[in-house]
C-alpha positions in Angstrom: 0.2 -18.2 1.0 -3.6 -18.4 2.4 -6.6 -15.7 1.9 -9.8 -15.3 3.6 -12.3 -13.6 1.7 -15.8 -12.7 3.0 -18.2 -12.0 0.4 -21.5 -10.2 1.8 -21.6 -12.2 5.0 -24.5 -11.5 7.7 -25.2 -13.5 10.5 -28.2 -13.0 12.6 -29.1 -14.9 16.2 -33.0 -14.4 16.4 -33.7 -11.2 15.8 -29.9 -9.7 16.4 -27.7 -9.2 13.7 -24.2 -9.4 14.6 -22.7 -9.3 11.2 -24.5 -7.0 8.8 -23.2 -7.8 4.8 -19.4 -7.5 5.7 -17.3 -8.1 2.2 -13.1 -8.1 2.9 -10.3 -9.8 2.4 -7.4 -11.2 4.6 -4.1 -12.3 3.0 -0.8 -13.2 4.4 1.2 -10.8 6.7 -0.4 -9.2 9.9 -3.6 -7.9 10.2 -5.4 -5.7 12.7 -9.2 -6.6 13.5 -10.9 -3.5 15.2 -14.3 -2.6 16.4 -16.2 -1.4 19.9 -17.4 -4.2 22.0 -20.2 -5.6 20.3 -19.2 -4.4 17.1 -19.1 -8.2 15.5 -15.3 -8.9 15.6 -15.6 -12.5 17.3 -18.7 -13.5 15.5 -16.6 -12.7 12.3 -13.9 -14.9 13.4 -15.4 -18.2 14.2 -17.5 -17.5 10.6 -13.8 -17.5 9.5 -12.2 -20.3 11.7 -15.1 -22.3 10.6 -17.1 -22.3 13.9 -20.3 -20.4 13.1 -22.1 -20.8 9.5 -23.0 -17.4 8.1 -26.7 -16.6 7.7 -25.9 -15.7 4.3 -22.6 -14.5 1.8 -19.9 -16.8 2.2 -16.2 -17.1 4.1 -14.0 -19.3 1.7 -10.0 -19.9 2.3 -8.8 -19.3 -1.1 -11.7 -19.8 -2.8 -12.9 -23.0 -0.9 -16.2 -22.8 1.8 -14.8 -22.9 5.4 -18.3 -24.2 6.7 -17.7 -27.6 7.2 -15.1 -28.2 5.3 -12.3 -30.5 7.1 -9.7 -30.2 5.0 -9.2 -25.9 5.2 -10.1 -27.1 9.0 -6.1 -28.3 8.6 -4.7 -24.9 7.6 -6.5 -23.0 10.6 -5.3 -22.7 13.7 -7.5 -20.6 16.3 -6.9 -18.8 19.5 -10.4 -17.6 21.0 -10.9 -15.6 23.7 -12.9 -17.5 25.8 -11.5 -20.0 28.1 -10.8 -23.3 26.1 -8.5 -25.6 27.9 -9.6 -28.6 30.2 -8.0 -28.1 33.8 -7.3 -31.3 34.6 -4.9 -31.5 31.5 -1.7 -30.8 31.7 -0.1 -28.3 29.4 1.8 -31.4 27.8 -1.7 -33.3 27.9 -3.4 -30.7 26.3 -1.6 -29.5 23.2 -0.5 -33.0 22.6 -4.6 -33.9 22.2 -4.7 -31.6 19.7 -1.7 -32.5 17.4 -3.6 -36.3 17.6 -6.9 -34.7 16.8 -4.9 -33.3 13.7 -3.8 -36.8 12.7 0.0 -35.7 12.8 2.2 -38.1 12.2 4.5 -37.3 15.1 2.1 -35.7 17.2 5.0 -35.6 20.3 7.5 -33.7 18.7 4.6 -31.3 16.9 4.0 -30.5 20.9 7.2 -29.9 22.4 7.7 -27.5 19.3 4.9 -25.7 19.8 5.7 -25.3 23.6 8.5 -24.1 22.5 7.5 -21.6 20.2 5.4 -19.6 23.1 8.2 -21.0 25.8 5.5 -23.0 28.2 7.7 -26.1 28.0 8.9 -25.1 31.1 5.6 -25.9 32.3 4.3 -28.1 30.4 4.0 -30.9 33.4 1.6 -28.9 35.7 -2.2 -28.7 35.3 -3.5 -25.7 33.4 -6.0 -25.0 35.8 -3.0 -24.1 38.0 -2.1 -21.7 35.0 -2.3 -17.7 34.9 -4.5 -16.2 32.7 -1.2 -15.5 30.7 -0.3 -19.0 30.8 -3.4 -20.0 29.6 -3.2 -17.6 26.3 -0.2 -18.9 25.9 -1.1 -22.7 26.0 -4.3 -22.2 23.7 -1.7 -20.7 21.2 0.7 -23.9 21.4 -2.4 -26.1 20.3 -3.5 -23.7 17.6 0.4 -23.9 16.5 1.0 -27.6 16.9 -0.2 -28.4 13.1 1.7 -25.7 11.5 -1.2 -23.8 10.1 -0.9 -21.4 7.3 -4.0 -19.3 8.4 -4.0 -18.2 12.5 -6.7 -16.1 14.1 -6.2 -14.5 17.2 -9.2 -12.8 19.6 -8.0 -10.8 22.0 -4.8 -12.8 22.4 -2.9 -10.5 25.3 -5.5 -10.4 27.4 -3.6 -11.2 30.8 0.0 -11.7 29.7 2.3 -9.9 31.2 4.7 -7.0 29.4 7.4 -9.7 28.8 4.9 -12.1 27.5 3.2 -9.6 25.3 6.3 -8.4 23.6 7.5 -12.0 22.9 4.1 -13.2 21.4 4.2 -9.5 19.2 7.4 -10.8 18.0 6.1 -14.4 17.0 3.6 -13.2 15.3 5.7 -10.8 13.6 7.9 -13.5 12.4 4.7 -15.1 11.1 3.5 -12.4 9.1 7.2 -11.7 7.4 7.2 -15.8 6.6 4.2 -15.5 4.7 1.5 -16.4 7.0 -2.1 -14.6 7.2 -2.7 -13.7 10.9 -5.6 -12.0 11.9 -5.9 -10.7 15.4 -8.2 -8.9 17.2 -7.8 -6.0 20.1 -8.8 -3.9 22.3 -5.3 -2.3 23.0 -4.9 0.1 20.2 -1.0 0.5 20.8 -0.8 -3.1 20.5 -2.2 -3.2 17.2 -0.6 0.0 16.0 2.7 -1.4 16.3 2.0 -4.9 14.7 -0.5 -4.7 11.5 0.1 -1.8 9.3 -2.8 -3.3 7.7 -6.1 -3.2 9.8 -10.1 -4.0 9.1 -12.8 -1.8 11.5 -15.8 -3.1 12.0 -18.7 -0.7 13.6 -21.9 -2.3 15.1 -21.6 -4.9 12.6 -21.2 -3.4 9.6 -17.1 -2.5 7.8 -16.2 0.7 8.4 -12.8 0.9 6.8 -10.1 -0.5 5.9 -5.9 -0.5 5.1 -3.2 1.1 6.4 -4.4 3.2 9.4 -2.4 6.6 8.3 -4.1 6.5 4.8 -7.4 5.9 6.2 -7.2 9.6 8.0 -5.9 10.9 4.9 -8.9 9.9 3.2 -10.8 11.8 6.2 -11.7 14.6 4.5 -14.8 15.7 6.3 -12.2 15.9 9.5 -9.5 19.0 9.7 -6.0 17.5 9.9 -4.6 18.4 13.2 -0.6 19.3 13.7 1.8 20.7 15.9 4.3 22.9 14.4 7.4 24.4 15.7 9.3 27.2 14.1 11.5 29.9 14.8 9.0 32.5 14.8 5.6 31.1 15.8 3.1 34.0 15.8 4.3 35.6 12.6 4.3 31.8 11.0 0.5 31.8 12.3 -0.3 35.4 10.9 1.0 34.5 7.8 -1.1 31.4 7.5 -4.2 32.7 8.5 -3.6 35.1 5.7 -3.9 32.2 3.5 -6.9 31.1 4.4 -6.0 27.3 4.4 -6.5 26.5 7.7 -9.9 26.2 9.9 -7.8 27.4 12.9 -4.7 28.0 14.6 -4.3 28.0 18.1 -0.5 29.1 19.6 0.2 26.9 22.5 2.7 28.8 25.2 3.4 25.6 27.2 4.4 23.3 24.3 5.9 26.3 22.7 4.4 25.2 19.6 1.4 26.2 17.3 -1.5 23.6 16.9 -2.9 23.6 13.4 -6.1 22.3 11.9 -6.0 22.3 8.1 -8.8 20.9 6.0 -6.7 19.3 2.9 -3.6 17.4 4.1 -1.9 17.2 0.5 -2.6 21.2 0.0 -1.6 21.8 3.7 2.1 20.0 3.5 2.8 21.7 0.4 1.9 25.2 1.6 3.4 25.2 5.2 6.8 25.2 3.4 6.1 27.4 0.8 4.6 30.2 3.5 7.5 29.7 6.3 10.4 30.6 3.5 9.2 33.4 2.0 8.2 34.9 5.7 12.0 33.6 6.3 10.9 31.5 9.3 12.3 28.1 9.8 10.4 24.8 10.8 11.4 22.7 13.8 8.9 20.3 13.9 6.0 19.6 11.7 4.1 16.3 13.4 0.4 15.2 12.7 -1.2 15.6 16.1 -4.2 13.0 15.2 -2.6 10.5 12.7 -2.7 7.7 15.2 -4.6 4.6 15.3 -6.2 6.0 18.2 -7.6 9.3 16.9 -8.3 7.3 13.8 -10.4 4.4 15.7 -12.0 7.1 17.7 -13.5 9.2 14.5 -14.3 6.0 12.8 -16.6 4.9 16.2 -18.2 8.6 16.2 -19.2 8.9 12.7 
């Protein structure tokens, strides 16, 4: 078990400041790093793989600086998103340079497993300039594998793999998470990091905009009308009799879903009532979905605030 905490970090280049007096926490299981481009997301991760200093506040791995510090160095493993392999390595070459770097003890066998893990052993022999983007990302995550770290930080690791590729690194790193490992990635795919991290940090031209499970974030929206789509058996007199209430900022009835669109301004009051309202009209509920409870629509009102 590993945790990352950053305690009032900034960082500044000049007069930019990338990172503006960010405080969170990352602990094992899977988490979701989110922000616009620009927002600070891969400044904040080489401040936690131990690649940038901070300008001030610190990034400690359970309670220990990163900065400098060789021995959390051990317990890292890092997959950025720029280009970092040598092409006139071979795959073999260049995963195996890093389990020496790492002073393992069996540096061979720490590089066939981790070829294994993100199945490149099959070409492990050929230069990776010769490699696909895909193959690439999934080279650079064989040498931040080969020392078995307990901490792994991800930027933008899909970019350029392939469906098949995508869904078997998703899987690794879901294994990771359930094993007890803190992963952190970053995305720009939000369906990517919907169905990984239940747990995700947003970060908003540098400064941290939220954070936790995505579905209790919105909840916690309360300056945003909660948006559903509600089937019933009688959809205009369901809508009459909730307008009639007086809970709800608007109802629109939709002819082509067949459906009524709801915005209600208290999600807690609103599940309650819609119950309540449809059996004493005697109208029954088919389908009762929240219409904006996705990491999109979240992302998306967290970016326009």
């Amino acid at each position: 078990m590993a945790t990352i905490t950053i305690d009032k970090v900034s960082r500044w280049f000049g007069n930019v400041v990338a990172v503006n007096d960010i405080t969170m926490s990352i602990g094992p299981g899977v988490t979701g790093l989110l922000g616009p481009n620009g927002a600070g997301k891969s400044t904040l991760i080489h401040m936690m793989s131990g690649f940038l200093a901070p300008s001030s506040g610190a990034v400690t791995l359970d309670g220990a600086p990163i900065w400098r510090n060789q021995q959390v160095y051990r317990q890292i493993g890092l997959v950025p998103e720029r280009e970092s392999v040598y092409d006139h390595l071979t795959g073999w070459e260049f995963v195996l340079a890093n389990a020496e770097l790492h002073g393992l003890p069996q540096p061979g066998a720490a590089a066939r497993r981790a070829l294994d893990l993100v199945e490149m052993a099959y070409a492990k022999d050929r230069r990776t300039g010769t490699y696909s983007k895909g193959m690439k990302q999934r080279v650079k995550m064989a040498s931040a594998l080969v020392h078995d770290p307990a901490v792994l930080l991800l930027d933008e690791p899909f970019n350029g793999m392939d469906p098949r590729q995508r869904l078997q690194l998703m899987e690794l790193l879901r294994r990771f998470g359930a094993d007890g490992r803190t992963v952190l990635f970053s995305s720009h795919i939000l369906e990517e990091v919907e169905q990984l991290a239940r747990h995700i940090e947003v970060v908003v031209a540098g400064r941290h905009a939220a954070s936790g499970d995505f579905r209790r974030i919105r909840r916690l929206m309360t300056d945003r009308p909660h948006r559903y789509l509600v089937r019933s058996s009688d959809d205009r007199r369901l809508a009459a009799a909730l307008i009639a209430d007086g809970s709800t900022t608007g109802i629109e009835v939709d002819e082509r879903e067949r459906a009524l669109r709801i915005e209600a301004v208290n999600f807690q009051g609103f599940t309650t009532l819609l119950p309540r309202v449809a059996r004493e009209a005697g109208i029954r509920l088919y389908t009762v979905s929240p219409a904006d409870e996705s990491l999109e629509s979240v992302f998306s009102y967290l970016v326009s605030a």
